[in-house]
N, CA, C and O atoms as a GROMACS GRO file, in nm:
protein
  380
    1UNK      N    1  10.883  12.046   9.366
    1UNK     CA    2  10.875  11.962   9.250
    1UNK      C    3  10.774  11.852   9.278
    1UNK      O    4  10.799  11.767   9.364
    2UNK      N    5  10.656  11.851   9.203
    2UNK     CA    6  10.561  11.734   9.193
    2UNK      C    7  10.624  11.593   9.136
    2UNK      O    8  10.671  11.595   9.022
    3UNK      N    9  10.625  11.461   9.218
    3UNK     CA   10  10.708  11.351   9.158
    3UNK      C   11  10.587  11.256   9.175
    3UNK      O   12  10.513  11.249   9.274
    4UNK      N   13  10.579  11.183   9.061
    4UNK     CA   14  10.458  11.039   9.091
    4UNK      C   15  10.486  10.953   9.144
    4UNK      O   16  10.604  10.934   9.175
    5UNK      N   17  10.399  10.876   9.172
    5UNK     CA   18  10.462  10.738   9.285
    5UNK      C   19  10.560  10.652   9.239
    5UNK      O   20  10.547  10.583   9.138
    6UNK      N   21  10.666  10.655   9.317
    6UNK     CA   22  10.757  10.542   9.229
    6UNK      C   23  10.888  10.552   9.341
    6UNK      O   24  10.884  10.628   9.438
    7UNK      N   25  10.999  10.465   9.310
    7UNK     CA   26  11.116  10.484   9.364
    7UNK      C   27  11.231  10.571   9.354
    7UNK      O   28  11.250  10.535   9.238
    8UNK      N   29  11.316  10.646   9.371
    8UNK     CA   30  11.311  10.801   9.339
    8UNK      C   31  11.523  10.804   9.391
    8UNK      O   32  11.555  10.773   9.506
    9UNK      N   33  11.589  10.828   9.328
    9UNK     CA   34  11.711  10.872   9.367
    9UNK      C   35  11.758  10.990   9.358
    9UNK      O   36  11.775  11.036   9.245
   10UNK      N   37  11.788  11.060   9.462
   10UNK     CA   38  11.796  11.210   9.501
   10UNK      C   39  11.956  11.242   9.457
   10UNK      O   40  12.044  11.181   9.518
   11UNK      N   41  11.988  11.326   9.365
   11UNK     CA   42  12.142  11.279   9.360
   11UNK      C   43  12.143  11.444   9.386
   11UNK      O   44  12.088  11.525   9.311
   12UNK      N   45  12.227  11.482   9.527
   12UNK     CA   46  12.279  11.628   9.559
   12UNK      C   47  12.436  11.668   9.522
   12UNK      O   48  12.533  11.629   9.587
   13UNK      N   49  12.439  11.731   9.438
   13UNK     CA   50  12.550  11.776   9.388
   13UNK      C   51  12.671  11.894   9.509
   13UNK      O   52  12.655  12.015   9.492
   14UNK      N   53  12.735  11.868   9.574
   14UNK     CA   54  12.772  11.953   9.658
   14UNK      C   55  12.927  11.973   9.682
   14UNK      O   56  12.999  11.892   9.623
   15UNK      N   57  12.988  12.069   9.757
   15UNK     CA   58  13.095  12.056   9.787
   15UNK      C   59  13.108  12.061   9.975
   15UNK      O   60  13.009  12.111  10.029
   16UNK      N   61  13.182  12.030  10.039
   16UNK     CA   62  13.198  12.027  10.203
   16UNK      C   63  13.332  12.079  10.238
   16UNK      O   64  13.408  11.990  10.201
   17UNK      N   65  13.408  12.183  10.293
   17UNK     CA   66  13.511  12.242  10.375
   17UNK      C   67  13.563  12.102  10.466
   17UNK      O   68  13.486  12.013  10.502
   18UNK      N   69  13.674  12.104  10.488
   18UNK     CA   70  13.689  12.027  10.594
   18UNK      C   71  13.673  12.118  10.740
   18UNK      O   72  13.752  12.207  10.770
   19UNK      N   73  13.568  12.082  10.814
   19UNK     CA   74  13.543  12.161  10.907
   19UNK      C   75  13.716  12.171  11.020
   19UNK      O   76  13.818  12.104  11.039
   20UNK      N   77  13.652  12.302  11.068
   20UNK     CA   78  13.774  12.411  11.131
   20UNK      C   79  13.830  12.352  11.280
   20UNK      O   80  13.936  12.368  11.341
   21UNK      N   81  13.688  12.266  11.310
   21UNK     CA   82  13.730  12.237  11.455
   21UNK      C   83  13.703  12.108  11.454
   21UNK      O   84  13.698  12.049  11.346
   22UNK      N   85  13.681  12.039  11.579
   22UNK     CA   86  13.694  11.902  11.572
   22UNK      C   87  13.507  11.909  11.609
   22UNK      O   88  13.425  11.970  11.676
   23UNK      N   89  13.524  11.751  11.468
   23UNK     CA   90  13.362  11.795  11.453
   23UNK      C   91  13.291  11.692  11.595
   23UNK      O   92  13.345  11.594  11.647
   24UNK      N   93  13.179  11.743  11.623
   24UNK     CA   94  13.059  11.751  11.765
   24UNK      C   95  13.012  11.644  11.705
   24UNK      O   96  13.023  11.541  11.772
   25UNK      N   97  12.946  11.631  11.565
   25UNK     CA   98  12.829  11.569  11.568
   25UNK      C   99  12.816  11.509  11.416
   25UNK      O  100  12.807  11.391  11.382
   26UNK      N  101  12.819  11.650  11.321
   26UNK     CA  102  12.811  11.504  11.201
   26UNK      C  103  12.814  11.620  11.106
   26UNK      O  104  12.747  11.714  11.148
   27UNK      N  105  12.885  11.645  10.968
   27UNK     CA  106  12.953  11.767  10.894
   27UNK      C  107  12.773  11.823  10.837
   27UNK      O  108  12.740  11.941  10.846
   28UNK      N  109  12.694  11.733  10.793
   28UNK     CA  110  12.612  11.833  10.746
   28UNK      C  111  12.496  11.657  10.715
   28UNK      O  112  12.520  11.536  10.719
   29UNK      N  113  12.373  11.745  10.688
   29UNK     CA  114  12.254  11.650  10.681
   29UNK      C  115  12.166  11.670  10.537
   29UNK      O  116  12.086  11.763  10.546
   30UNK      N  117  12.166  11.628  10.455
   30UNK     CA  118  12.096  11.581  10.341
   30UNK      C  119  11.940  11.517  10.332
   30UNK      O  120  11.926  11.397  10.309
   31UNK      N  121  11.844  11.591  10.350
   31UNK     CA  122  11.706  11.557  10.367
   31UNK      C  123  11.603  11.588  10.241
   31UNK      O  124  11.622  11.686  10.168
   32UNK      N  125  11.478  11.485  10.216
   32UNK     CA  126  11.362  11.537  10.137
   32UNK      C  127  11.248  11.511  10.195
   32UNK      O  128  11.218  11.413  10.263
   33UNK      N  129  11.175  11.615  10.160
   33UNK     CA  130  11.092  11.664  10.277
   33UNK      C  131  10.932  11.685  10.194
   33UNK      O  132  10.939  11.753  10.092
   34UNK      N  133  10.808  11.638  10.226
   34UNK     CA  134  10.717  11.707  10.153
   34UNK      C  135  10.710  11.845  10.159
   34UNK      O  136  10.751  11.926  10.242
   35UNK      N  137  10.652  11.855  10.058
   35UNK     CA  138  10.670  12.045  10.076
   35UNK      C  139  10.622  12.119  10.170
   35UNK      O  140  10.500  12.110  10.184
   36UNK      N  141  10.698  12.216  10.267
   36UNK     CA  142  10.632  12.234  10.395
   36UNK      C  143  10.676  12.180  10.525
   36UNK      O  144  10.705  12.240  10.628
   37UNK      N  145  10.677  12.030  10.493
   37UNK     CA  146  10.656  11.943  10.644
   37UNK      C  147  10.753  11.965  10.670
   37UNK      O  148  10.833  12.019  10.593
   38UNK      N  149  10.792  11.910  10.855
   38UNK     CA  150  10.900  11.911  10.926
   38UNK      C  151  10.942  11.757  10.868
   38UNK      O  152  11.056  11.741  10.824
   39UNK      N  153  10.884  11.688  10.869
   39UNK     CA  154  10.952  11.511  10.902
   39UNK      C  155  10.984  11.491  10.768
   39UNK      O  156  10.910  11.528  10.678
   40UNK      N  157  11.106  11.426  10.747
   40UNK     CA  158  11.154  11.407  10.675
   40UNK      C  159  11.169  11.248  10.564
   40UNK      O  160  11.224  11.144  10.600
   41UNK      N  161  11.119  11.268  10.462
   41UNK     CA  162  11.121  11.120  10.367
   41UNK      C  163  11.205  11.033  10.370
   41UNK      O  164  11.199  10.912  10.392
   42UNK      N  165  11.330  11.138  10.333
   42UNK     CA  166  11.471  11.055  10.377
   42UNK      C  167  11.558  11.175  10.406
   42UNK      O  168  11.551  11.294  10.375
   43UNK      N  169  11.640  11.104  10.473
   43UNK     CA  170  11.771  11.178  10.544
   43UNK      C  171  11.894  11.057  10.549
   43UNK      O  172  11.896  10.935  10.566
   44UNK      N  173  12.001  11.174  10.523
   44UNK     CA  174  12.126  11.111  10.541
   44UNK      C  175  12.228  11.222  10.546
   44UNK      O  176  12.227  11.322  10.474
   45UNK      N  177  12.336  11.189  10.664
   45UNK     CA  178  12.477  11.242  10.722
   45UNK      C  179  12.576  11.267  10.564
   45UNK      O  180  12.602  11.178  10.482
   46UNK      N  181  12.609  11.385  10.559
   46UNK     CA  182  12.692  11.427  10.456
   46UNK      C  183  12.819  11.365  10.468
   46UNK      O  184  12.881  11.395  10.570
   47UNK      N  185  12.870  11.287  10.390
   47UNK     CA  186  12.951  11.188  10.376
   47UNK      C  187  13.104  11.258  10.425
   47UNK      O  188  13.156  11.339  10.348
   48UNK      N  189  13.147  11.238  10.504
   48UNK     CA  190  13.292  11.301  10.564
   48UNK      C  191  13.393  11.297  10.444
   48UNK      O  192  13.500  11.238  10.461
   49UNK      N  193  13.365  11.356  10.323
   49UNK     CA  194  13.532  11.393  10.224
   49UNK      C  195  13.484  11.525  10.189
   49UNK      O  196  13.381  11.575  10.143
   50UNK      N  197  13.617  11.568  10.235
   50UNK     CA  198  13.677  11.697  10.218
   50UNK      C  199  13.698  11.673  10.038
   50UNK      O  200  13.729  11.572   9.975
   51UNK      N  201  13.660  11.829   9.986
   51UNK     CA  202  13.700  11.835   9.857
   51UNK      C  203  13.787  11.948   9.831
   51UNK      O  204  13.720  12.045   9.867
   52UNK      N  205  13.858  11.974   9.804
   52UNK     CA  206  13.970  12.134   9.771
   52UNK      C  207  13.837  12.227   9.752
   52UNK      O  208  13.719  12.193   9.738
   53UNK      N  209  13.887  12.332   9.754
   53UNK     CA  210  13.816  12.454   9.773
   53UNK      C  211  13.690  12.439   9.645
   53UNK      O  212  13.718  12.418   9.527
   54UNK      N  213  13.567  12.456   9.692
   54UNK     CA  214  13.509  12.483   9.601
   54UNK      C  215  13.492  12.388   9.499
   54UNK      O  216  13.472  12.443   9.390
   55UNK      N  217  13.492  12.253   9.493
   55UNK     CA  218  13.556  12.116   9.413
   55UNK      C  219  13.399  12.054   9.471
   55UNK      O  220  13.364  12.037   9.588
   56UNK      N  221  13.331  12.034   9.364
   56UNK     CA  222  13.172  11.964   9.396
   56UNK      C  223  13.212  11.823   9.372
   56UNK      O  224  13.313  11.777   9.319
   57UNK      N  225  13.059  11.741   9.446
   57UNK     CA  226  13.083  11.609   9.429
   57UNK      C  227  12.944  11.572   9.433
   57UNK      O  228  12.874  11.672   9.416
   58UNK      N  229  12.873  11.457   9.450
   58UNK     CA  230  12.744  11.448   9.460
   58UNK      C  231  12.728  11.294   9.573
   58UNK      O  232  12.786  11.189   9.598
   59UNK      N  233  12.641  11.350   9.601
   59UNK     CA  234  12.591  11.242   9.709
   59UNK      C  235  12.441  11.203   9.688
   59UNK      O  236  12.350  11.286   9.693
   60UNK      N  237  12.420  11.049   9.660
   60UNK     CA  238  12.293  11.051   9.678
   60UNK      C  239  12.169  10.970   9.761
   60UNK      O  240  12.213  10.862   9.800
   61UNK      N  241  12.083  10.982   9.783
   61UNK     CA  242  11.987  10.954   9.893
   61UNK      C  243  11.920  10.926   9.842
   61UNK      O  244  11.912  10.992   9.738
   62UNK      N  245  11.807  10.807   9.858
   62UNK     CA  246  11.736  10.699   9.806
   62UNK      C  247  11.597  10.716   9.905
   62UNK      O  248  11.600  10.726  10.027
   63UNK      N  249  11.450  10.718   9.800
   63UNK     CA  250  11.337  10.733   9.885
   63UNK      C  251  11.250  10.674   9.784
   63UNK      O  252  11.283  10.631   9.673
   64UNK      N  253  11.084  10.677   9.862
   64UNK     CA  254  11.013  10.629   9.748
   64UNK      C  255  10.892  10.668   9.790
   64UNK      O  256  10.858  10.663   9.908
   65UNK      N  257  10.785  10.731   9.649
   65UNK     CA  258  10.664  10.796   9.753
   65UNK      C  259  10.564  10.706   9.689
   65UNK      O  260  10.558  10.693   9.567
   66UNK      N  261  10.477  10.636   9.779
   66UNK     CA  262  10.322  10.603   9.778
   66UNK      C  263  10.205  10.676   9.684
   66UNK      O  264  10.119  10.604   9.635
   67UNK      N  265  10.202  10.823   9.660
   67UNK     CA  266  10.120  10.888   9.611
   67UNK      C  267  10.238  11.014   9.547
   67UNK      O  268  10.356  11.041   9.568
   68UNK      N  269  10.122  11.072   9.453
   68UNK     CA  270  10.192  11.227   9.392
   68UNK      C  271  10.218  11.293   9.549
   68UNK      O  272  10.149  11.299   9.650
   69UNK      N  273  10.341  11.335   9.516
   69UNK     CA  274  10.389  11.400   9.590
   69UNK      C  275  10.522  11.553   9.613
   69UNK      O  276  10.642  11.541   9.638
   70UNK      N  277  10.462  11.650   9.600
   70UNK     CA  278  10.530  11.790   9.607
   70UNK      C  279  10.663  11.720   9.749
   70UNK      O  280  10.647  11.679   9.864
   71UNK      N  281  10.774  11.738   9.668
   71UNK     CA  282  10.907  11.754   9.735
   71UNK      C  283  10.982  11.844   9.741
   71UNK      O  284  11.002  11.901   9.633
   72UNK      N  285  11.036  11.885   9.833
   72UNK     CA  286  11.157  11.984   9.838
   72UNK      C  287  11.319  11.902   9.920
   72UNK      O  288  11.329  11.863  10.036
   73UNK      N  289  11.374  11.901   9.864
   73UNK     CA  290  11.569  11.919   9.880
   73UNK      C  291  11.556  12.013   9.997
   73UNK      O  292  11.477  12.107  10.003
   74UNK      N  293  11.665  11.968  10.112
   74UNK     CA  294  11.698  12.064  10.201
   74UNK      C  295  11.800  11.980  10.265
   74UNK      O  296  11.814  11.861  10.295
   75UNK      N  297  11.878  12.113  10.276
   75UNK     CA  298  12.032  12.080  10.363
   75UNK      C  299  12.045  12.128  10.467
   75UNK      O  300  11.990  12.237  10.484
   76UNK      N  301  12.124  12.066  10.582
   76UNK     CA  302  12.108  12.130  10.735
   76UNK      C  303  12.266  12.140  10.777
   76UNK      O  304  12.321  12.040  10.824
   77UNK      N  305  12.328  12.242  10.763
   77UNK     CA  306  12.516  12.261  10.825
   77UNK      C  307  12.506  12.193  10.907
   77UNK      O  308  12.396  12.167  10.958
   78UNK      N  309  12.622  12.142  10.946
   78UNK     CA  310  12.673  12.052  11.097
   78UNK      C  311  12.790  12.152  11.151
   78UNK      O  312  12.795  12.258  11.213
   79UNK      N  313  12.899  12.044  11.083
   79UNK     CA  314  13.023  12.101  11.151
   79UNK      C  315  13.084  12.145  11.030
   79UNK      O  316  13.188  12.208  11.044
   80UNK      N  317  13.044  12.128  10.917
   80UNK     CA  318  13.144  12.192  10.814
   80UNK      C  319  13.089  12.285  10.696
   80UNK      O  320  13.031  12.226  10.605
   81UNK      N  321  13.100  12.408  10.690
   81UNK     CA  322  13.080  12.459  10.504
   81UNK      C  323  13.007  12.392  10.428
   81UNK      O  324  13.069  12.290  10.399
   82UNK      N  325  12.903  12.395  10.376
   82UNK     CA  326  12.828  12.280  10.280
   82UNK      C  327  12.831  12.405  10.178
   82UNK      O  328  12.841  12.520  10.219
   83UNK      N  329  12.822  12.370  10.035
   83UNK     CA  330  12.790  12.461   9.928
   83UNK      C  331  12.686  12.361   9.822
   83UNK      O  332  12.745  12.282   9.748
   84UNK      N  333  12.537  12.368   9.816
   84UNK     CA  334  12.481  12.246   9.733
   84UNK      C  335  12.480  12.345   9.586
   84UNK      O  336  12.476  12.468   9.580
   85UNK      N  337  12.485  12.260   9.490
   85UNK     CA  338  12.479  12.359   9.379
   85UNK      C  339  12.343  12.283   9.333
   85UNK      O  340  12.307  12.333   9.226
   86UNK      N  341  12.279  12.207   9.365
   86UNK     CA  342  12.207  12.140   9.248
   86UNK      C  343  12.108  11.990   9.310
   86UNK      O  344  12.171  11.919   9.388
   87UNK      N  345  12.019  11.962   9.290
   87UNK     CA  346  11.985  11.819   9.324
   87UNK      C  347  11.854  11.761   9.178
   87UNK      O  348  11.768  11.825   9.119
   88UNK      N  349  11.892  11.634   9.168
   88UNK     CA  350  11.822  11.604   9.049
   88UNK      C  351  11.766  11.449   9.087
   88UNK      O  352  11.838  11.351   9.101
   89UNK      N  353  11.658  11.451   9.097
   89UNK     CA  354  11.556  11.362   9.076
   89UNK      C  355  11.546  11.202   9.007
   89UNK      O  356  11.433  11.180   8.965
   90UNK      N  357  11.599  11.140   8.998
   90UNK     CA  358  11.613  10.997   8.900
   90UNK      C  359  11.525  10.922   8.941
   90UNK      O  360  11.525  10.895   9.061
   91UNK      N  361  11.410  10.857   8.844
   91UNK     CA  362  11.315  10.805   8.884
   91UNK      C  363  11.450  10.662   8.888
   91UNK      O  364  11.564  10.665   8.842
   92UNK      N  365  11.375  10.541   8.966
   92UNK     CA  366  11.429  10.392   8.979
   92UNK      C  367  11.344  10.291   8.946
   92UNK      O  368  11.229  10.275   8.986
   93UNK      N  369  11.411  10.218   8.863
   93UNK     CA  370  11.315  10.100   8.820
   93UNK      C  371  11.270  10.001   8.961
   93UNK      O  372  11.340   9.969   9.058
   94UNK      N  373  11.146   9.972   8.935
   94UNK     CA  374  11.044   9.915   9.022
   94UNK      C  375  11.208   9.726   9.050
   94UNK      O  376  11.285   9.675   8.968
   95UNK      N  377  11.179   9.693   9.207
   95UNK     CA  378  11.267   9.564   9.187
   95UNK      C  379  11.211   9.451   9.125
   95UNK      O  380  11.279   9.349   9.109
   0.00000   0.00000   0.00000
């Protein structure tokens, strides 16, 4: 998705398992990424609540790009089930 320069709220619509074992490290990772690249715009730790089976919720992550810029949404498992159904774009008014 091509987004113009501006301040940008990533809202990921998802659901999370309560993981099976005792979690290592961190249930799951929430990143936006230029299209392609490894390094990431923003990132953030998938918020530790368990939802009943299959029960979405949304989480969102806050970035802002300098120039037009091709983005892609990407999720990274940790320790628990992630299911994303969806992520939507909200431009943010300038402060």
């Amino acid at each position: 998705l091509e987004l113009p320069p501006g301040r940008y709220l990533a809202r990921f619509r998802l659901a999370a398992d309560t993981p099976a074992r005792t979690v290592r490290g961190y249930w799951g990772q929430l990143s936006l990424h230029r299209l392609g690249q490894p390094d990431a715009l923003a990132l953030a730790e998938v918020e530790q609540v368990a939802t009943s089976p299959r029960a979405f919720r949304y989480q969102d992550v806050r970035f802002e790009l300098r120039k037009t810029t091709t983005v892609e949404p990407r999720v990274t498992a940790g320790d628990a089930a992630l299911y994303v159904d969806r992520v939507q774009f909200i431009a943010q008014p300038e402060p």
